[in-house]
NUZA-750404 format. One record per residue (C-alpha): residue in three letters; residue number from 1; x negated, y negated, z negated. Coordinates in Angstrom, 1 decimal. Layout:
<rs>
residuo,num,X,Y,Z
ALA,NUM,X,Y,Z
...
</rs>
This chain:
<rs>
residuo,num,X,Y,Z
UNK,1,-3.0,15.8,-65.1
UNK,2,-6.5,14.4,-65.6
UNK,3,-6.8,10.7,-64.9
UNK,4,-8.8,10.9,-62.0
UNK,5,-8.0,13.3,-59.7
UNK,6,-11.3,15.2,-57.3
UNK,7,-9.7,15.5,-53.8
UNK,8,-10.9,17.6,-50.6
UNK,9,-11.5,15.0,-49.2
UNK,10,-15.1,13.7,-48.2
UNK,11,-16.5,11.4,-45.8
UNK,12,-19.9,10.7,-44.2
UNK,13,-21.5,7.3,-44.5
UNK,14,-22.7,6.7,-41.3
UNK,15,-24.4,2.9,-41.8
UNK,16,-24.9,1.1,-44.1
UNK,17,-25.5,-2.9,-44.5
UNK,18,-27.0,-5.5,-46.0
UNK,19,-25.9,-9.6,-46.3
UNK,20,-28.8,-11.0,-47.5
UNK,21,-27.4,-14.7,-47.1
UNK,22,-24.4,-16.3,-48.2
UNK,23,-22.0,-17.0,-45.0
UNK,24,-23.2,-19.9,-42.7
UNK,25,-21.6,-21.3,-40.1
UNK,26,-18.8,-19.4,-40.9
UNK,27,-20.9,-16.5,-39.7
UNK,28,-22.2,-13.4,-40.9
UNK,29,-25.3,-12.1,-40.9
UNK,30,-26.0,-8.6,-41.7
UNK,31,-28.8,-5.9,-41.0
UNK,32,-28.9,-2.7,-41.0
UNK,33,-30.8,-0.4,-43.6
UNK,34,-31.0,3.5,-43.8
UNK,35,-30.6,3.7,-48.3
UNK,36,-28.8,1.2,-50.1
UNK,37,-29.9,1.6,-54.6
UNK,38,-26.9,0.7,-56.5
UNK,39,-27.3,-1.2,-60.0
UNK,40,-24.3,-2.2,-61.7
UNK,41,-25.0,-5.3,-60.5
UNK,42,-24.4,-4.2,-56.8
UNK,43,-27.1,-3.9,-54.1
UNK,44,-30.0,-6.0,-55.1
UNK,45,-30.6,-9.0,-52.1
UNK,46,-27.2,-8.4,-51.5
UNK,47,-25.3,-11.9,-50.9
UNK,48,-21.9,-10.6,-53.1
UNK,49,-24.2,-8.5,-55.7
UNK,50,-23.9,-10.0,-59.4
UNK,51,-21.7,-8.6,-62.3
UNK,52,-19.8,-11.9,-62.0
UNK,53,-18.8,-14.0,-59.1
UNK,54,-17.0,-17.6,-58.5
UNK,55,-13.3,-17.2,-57.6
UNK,56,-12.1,-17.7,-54.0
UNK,57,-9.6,-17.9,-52.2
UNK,58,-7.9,-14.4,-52.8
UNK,59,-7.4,-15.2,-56.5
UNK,60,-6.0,-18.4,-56.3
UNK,61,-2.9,-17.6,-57.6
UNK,62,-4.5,-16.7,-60.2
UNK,63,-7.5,-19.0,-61.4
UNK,64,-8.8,-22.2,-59.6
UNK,65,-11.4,-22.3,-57.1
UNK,66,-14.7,-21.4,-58.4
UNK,67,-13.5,-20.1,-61.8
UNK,68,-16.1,-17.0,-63.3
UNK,69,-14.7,-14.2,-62.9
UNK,70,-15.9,-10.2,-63.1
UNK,71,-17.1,-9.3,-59.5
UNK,72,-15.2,-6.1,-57.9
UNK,73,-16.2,-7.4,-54.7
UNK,74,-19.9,-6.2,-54.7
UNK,75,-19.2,-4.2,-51.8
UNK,76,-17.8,-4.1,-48.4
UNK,77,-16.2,-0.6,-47.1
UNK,78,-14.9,0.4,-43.7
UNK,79,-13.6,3.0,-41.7
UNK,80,-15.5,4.2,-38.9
UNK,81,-12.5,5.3,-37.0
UNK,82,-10.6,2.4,-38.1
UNK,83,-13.0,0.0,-36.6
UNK,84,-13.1,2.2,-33.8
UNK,85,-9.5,1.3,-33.7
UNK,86,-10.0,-2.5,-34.0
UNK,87,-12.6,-2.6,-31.3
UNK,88,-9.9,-0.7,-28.4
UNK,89,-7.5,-3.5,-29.7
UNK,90,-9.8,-6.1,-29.0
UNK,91,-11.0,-4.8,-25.6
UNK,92,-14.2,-3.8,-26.7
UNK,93,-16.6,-0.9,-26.4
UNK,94,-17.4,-0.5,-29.9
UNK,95,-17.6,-2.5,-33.0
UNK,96,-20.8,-3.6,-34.2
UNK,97,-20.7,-3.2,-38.1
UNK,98,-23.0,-5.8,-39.2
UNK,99,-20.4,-8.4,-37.2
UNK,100,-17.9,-7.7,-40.2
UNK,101,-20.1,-8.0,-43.2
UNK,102,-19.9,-3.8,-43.9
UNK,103,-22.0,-2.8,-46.8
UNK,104,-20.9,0.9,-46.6
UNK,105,-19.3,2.4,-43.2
UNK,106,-17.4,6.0,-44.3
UNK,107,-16.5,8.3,-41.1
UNK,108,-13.9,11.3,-42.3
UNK,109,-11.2,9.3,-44.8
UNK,110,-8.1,9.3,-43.3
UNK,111,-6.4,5.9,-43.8
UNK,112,-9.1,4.5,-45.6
UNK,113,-7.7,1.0,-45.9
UNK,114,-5.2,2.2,-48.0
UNK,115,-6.6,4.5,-50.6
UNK,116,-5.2,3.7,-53.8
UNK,117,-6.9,0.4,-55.8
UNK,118,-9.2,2.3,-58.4
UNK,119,-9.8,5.4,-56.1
UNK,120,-13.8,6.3,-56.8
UNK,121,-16.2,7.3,-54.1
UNK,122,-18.9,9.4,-55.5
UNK,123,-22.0,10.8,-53.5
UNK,124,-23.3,13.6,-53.8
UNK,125,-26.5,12.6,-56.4
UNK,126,-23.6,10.9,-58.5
UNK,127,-23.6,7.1,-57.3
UNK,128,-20.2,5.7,-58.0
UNK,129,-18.0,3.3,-56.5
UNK,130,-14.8,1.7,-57.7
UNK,131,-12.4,0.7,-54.8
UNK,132,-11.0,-2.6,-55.9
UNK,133,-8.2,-3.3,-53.2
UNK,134,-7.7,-3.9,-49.1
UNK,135,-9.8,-6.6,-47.3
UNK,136,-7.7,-8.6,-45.8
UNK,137,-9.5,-10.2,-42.1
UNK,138,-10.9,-13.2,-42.8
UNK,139,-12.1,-15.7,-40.1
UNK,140,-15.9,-15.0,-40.8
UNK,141,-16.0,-11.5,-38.5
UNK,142,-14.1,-13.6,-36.0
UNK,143,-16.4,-16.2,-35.4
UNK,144,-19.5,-13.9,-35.7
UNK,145,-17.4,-11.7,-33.0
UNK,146,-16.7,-14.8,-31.1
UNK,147,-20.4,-15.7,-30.6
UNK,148,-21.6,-12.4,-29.9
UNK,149,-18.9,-11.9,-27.0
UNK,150,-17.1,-15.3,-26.2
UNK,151,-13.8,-14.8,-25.8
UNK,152,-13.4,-12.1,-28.2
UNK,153,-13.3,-13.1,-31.6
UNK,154,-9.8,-14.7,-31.3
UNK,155,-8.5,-11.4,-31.3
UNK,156,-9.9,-9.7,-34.5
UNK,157,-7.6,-11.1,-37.0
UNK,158,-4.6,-9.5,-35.6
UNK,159,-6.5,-6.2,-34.6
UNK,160,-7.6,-5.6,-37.8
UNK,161,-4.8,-6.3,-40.0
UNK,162,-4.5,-3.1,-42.3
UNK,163,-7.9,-1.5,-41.0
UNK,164,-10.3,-4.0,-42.5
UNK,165,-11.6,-1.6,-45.1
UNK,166,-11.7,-2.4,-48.8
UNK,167,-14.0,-4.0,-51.5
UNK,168,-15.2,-2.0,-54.6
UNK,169,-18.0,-2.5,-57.0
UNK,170,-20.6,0.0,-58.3
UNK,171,-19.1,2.1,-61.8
UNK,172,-22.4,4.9,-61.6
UNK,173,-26.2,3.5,-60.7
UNK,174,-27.9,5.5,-57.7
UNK,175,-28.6,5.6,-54.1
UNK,176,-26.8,5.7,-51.1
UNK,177,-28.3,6.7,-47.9
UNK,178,-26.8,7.2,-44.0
UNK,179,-25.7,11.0,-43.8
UNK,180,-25.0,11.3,-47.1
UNK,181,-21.6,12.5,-47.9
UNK,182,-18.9,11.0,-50.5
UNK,183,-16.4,12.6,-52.1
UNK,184,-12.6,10.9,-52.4
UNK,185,-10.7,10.9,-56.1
UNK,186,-7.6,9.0,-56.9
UNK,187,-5.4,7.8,-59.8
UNK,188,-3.4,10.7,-61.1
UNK,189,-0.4,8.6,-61.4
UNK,190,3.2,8.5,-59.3
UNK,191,3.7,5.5,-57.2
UNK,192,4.8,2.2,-58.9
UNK,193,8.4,2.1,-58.8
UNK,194,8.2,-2.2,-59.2
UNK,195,7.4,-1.7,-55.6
UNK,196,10.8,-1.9,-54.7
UNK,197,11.5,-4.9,-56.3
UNK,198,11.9,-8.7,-55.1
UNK,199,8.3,-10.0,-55.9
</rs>
């Protein structure tokens, strides 16, 4: 069984995004663009592009804040259905991507927050990208939320709690553009039995 295994399954990128400031306000500020070129850096002007990155708070229990570390979290990925899903939660008509920080928005990948940690998404002229692991909501989307529809951004936390997409850093250079499609491959490996086990 090869290492990496090519599924069936593809998606569509239907937006992508670009931060080109760090979070302010504990708001985020993305725009849209139609092509997004890859280095293995990330997306150039991108506010989480670098080969390395300071810690946060995800890896605390591993290294203090503001440690050096590798960056796998060039990259923001999410489901267009999923968000679709987070938006009915929260009582609105649709979800505006650039209010969560999306890099990459994928339609046609079932379950997408939960496609197994090293999974690659490859386009079709060969750009590569590594999923790292699930994005957890953070309070950034809910205050961004919160200002553009008052009342609202209270709810997103809880909405979109295992549909928040995941992070993932660039493994081939290229170009990504909207309507371009991406193919899905996954660890060829059985599921970790540890899983079972008192943590």
């Amino acid at each position: 069984m090869p290492a990496l295994i090519p599924t069936d399954i593809t998606g569509t990128i239907v937006w992508l995004g670009c931060q080109p400031d760090l979070v302010q306000d504990l708001t985020i500020r993305s725009v849209a663009i139609d092509e997004m070129g890859l280095t293995f850096a990330g997306h150039a002007g991108e506010s989480h592009a670098g080969l390395t990155r300071a810690s946060c708070a995800r890896v605390l229990a591993q290294y203090p804040r503001g440690t050096t570390i590798r960056n796998t979290r060039q990259l923001c990925l999410v489901s267009a259905e999923e968000m679709a899903e987070v938006a009915a939660a929260m009582g609105l008509d649709a979800m505006d991507y650039a209010w969560v920080g999306a890099s990459v928005v994928v339609a046609g990948i079932p379950d997408f927050t939960h496609v197994p940690p090293s999974s690659r998404l490859q386009a079709e002229e060969g750009a590569t990208l590594v999923v790292d692991m699930e994005n957890h909501p953070c309070n950034e989307p809910a205050v961004t939320i919160g200002k553009a529809v008052p009342g609202k951004g209270r709810d997103f936390k809880a909405a979109a709690r295992g549909r928040r997409g995941v992070t993932a850093w660039v493994e081939r250079e290229g170009v990504l553009r909207v309507g371009q499609s991406v193919r899905l491959h996954v660890p060829g490996q059985r599921a970790w039995a540890g899983a079972a086990l008192p943590v």
